[in-house]
MMTF fields as JSON, N, C-alpha, C and O atoms, coordinates in Angstrom:
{
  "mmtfVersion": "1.0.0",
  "mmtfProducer": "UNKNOWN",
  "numBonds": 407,
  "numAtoms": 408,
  "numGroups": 102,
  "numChains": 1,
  "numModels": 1,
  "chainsPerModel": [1],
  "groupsPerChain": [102],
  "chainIdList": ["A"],
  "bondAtomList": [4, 2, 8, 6, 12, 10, 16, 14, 20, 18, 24, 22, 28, 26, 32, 30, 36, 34, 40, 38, 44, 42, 48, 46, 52, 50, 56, 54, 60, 58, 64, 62, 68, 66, 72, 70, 76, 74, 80, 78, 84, 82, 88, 86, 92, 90, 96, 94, 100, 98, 104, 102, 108, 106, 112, 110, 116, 114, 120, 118, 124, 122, 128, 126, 132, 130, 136, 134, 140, 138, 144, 142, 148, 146, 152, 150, 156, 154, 160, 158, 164, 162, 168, 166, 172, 170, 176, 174, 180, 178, 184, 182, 188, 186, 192, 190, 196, 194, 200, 198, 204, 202, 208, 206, 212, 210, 216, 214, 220, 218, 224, 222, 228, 226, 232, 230, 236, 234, 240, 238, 244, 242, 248, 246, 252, 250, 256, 254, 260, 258, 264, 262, 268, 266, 272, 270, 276, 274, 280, 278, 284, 282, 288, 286, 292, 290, 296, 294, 300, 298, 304, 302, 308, 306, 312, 310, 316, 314, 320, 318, 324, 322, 328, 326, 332, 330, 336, 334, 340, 338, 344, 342, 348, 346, 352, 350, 356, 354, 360, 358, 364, 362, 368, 366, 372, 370, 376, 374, 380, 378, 384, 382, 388, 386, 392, 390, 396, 394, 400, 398, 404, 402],
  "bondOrderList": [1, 1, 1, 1, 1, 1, 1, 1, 1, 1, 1, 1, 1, 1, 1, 1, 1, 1, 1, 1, 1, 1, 1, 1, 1, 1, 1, 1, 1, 1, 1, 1, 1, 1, 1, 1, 1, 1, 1, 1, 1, 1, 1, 1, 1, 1, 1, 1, 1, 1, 1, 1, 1, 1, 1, 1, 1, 1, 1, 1, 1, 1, 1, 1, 1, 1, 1, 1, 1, 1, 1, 1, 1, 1, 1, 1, 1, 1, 1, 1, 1, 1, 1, 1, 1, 1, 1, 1, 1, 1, 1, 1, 1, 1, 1, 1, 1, 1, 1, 1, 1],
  "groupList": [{"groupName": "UNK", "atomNameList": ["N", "CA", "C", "O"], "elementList": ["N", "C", "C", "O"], "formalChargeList": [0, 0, 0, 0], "bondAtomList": [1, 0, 2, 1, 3, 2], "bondOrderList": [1, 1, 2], "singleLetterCode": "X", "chemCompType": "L-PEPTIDE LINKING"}],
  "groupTypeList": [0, 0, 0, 0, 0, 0, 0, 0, 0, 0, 0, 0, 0, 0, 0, 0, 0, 0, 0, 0, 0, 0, 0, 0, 0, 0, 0, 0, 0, 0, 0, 0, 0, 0, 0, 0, 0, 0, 0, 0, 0, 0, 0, 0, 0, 0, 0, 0, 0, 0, 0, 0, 0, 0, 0, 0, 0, 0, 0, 0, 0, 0, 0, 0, 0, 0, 0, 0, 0, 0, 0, 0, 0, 0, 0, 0, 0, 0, 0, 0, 0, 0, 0, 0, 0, 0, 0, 0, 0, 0, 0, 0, 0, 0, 0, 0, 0, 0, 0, 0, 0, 0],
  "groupIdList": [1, 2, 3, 4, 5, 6, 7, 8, 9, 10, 11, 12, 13, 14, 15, 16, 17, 18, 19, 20, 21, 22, 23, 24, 25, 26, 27, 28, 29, 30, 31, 32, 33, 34, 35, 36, 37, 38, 39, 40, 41, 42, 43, 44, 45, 46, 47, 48, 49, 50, 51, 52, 53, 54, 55, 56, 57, 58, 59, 60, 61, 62, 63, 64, 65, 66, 67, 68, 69, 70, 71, 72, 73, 74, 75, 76, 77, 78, 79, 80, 81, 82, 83, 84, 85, 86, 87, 88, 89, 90, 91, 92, 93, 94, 95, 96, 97, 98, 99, 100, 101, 102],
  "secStructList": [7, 7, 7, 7, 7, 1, 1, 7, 7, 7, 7, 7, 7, 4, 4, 4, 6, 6, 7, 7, 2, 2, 2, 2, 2, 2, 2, 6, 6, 7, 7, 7, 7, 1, 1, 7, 7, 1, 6, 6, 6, 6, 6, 7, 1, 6, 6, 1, 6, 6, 7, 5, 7, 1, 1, 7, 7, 3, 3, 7, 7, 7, 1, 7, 7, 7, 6, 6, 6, 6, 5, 7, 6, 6, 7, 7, 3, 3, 7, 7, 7, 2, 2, 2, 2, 2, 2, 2, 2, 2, 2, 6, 1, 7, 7, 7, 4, 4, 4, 4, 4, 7],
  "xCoordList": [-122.471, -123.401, -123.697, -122.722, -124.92, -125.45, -125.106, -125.35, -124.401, -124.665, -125.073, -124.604, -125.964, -126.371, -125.482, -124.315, -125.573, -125.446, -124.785, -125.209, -123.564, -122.452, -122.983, -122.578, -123.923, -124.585, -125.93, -126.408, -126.198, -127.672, -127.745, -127.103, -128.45, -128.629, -130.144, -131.027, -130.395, -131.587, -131.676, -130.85, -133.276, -133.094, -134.217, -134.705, -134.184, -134.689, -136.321, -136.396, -137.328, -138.1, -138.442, -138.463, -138.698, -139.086, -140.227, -139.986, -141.186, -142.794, -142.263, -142.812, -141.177, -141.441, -141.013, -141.322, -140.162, -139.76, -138.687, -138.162, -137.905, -136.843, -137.385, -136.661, -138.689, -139.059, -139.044, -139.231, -138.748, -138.549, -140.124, -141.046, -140.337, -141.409, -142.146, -143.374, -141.43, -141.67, -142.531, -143.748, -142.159, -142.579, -143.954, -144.765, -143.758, -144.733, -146.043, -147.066, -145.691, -147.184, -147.717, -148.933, -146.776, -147.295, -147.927, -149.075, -147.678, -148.096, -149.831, -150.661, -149.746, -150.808, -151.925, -152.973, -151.15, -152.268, -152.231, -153.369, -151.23, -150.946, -150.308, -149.245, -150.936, -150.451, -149.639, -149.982, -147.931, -146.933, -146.7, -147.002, -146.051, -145.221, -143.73, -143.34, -143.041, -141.711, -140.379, -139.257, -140.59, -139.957, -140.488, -140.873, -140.545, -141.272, -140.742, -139.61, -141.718, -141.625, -142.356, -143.17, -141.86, -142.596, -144.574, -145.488, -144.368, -145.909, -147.343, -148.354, -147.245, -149.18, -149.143, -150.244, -147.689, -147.975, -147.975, -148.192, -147.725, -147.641, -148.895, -148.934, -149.606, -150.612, -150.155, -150.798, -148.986, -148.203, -149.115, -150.324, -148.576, -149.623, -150.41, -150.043, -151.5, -152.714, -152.424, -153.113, -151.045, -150.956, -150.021, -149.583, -149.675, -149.116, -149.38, -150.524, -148.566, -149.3, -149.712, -148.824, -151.124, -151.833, -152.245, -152.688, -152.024, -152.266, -153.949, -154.318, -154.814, -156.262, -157.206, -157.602, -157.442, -158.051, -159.535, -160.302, -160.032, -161.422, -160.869, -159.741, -162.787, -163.103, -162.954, -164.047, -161.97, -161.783, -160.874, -159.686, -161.271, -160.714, -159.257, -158.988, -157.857, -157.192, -156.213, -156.122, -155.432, -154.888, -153.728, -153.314, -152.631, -151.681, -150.327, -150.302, -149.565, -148.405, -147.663, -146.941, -147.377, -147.121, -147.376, -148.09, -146.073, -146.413, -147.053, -146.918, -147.842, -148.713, -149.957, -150.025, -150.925, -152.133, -153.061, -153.338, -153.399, -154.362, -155.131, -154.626, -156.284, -157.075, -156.003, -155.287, -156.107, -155.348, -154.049, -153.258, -153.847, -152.373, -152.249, -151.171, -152.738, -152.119, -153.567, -154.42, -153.532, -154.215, -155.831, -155.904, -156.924, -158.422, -158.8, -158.667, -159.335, -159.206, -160.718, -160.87, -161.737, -162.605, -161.996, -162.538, -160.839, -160.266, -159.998, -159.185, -160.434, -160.155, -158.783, -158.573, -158.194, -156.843, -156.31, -155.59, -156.538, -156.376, -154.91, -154.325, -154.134, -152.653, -152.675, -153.593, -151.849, -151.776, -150.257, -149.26, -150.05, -148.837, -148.847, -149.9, -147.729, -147.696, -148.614, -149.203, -148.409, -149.27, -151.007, -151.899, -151.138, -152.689, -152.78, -153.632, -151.968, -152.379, -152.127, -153.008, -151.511, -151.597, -152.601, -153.367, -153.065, -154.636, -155.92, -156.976, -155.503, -156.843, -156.869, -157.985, -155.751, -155.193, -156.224, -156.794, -156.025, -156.784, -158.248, -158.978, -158.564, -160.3, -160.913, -162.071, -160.261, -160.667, -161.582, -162.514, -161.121, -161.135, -160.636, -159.981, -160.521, -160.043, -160.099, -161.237, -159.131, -158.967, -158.108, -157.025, -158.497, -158.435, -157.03, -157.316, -155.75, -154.332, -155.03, -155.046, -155.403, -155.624, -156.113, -155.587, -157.279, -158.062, -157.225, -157.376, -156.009, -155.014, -153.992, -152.905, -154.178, -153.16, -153.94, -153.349, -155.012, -155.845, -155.722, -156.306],
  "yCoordList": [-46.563, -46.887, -45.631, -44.88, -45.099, -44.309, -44.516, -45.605, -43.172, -43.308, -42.622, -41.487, -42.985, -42.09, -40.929, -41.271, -39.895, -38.953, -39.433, -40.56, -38.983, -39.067, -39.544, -40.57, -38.687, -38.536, -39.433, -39.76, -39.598, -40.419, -42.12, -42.86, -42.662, -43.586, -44.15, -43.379, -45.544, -45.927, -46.507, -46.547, -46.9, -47.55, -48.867, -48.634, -50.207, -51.328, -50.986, -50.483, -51.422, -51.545, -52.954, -53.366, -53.793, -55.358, -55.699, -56.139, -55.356, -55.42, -55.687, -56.673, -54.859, -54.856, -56.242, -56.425, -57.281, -58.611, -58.141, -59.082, -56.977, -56.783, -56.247, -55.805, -56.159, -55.698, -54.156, -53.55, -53.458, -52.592, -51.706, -52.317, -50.133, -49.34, -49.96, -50.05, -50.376, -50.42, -51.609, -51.443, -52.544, -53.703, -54.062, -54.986, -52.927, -53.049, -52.877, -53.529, -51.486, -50.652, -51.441, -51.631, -52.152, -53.322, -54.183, -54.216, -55.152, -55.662, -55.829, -56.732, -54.53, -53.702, -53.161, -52.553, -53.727, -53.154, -51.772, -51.302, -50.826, -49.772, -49.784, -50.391, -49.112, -48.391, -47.361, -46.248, -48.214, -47.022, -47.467, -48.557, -46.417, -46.198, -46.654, -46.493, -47.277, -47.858, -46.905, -47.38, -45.883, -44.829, -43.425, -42.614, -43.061, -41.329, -40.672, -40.752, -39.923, -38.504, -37.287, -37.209, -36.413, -34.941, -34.672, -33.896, -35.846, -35.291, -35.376, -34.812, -36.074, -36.085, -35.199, -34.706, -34.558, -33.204, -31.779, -30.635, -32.125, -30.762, -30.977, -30.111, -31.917, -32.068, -32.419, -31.949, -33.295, -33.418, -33.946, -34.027, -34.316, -34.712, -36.101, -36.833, -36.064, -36.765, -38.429, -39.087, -38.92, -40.43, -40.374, -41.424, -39.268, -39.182, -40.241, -40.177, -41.213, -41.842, -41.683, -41.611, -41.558, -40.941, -39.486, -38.854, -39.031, -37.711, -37.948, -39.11, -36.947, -36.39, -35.838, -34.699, -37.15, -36.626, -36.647, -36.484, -36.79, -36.699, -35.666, -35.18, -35.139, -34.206, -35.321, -35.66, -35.89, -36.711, -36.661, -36.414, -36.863, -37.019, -37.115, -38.026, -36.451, -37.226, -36.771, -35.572, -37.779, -37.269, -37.301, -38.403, -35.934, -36.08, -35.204, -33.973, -35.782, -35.414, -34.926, -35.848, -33.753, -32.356, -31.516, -31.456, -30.375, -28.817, -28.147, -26.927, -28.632, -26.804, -27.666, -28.889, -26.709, -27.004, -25.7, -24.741, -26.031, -25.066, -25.749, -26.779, -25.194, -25.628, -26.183, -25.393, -27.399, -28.252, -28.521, -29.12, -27.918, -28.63, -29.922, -30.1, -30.8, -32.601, -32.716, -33.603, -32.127, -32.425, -31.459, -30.321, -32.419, -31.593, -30.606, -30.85, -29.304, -28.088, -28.312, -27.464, -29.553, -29.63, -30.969, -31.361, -31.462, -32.443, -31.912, -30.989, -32.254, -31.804, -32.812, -34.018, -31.844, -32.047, -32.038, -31.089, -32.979, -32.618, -32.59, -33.373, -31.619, -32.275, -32.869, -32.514, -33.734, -34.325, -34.67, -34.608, -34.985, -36.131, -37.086, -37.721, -37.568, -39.051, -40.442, -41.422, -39.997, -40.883, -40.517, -41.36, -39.182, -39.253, -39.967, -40.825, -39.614, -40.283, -41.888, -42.651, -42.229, -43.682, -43.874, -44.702, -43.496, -43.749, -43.687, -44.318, -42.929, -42.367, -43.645, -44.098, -44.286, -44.82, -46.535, -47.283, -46.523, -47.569, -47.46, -48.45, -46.515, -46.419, -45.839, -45.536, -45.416, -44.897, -43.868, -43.806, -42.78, -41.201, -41.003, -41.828, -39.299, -38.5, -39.013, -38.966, -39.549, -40.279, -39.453, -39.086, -39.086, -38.77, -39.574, -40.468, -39.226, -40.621, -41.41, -42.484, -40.241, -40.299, -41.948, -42.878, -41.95, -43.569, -44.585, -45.521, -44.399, -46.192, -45.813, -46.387, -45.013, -44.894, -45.263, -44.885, -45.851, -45.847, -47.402, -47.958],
  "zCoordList": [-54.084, -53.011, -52.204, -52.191, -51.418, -51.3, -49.652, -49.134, -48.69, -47.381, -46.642, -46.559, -45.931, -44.487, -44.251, -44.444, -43.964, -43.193, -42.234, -41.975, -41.274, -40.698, -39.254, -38.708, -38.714, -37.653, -37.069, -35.982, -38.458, -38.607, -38.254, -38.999, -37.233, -36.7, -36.446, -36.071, -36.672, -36.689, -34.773, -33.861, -34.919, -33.468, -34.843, -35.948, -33.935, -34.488, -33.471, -32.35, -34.271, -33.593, -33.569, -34.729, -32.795, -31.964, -33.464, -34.588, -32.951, -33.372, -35.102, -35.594, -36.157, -36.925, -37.775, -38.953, -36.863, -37.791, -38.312, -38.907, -38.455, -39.805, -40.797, -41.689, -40.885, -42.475, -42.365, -41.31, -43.83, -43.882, -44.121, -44.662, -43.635, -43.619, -45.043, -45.021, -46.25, -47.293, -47.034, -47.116, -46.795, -46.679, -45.651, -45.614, -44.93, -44.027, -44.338, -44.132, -45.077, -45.976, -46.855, -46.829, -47.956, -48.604, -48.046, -48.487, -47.022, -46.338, -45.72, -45.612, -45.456, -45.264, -46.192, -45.975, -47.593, -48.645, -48.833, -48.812, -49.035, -48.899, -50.56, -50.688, -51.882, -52.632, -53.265, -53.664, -53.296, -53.055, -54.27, -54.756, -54.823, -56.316, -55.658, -54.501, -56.794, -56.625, -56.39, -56.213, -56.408, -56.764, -56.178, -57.02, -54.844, -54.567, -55.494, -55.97, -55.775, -56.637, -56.066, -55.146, -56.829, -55.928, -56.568, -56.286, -57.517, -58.962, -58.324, -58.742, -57.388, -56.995, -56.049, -55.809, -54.999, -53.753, -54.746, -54.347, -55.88, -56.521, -57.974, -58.848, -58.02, -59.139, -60.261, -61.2, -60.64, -61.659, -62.776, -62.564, -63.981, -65.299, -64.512, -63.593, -65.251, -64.991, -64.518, -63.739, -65.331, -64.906, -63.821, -63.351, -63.379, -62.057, -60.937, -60.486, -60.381, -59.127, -58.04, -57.191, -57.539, -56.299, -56.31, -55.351, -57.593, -58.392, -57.886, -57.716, -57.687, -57.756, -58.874, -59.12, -59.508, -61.127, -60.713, -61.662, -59.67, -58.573, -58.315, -58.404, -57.649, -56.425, -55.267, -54.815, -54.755, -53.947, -52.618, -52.825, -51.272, -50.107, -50.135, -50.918, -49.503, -49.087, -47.93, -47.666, -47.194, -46.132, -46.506, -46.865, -46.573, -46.562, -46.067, -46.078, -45.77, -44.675, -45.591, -45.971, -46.306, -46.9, -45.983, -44.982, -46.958, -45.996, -46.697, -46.61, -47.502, -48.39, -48.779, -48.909, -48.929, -49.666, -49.924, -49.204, -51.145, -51.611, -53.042, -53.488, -53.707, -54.127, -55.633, -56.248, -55.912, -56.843, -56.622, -57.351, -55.308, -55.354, -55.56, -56.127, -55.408, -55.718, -57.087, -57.064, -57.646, -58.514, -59.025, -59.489, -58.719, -58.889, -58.169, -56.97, -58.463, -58.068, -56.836, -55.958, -56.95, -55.604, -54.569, -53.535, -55.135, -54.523, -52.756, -52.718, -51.601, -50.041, -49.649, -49.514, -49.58, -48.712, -47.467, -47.156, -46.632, -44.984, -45.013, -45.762, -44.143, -44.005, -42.769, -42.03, -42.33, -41.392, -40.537, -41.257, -39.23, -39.342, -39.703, -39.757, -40.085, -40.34, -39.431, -39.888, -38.051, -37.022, -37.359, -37.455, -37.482, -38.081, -39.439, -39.671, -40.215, -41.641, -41.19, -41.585, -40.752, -40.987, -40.024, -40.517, -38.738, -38.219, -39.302, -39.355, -39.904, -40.767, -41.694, -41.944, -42.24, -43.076, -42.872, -43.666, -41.479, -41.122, -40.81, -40.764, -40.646, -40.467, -41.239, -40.953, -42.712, -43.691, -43.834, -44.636, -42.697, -42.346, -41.823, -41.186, -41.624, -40.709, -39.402, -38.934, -38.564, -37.266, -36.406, -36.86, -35.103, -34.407, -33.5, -32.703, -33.676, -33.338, -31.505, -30.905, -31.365, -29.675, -29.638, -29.027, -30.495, -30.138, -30.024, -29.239, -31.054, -31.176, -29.961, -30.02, -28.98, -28.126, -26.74, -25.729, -26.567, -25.424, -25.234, -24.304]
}
């Protein structure tokens, strides 16, 4: 069995029911692979999941980018935080976090 780090402690958040981040994104209609892997932030082979076989948009919360890194060499890569990507996530662009905090 796999454990936390010695130091490492969660806080519960109210809002979420118990369900886990996993569950949430699903929830949400959010397309996750069962398993993270490193293959679509680094352009891995073509059936890679969330891999960029488009010149296609995406937002993502990585530290590097340059032309094909997650895949197609005209594919645009915004990096983001996590709070922007999941804003963006919901208005299906580049979102500005500021608006869901007003």
């Amino acid at each position: 069995m796999s454990q936390v780090w010695m130091d490492l402690y969660t806080i519960p958040v109210p809002e979420s029911d118990g369900k886990t981040c996993s569950q949430i994104f699903e929830d949400a209609g959010c397309d996750a692979p069962a398993s993270p892997s490193c293959g679509a932030c680094m352009g891995g082979p073509r059936d890679t999941h969330a891999r960029l076989n488009e010149p296609q948009v995406c937002v993502s919360t990585t530290n590097r980018n340059f032309p094909g890194r997650m895949g197609h060499k005209e594919g645009q890569i915004y990096l983001a935080s996590p709070y922007t990507a999941a804003a963006s996530a919901l208005t299906g662009h580049v979102t500005d976090l500021r608006d869901f905090l007003q």
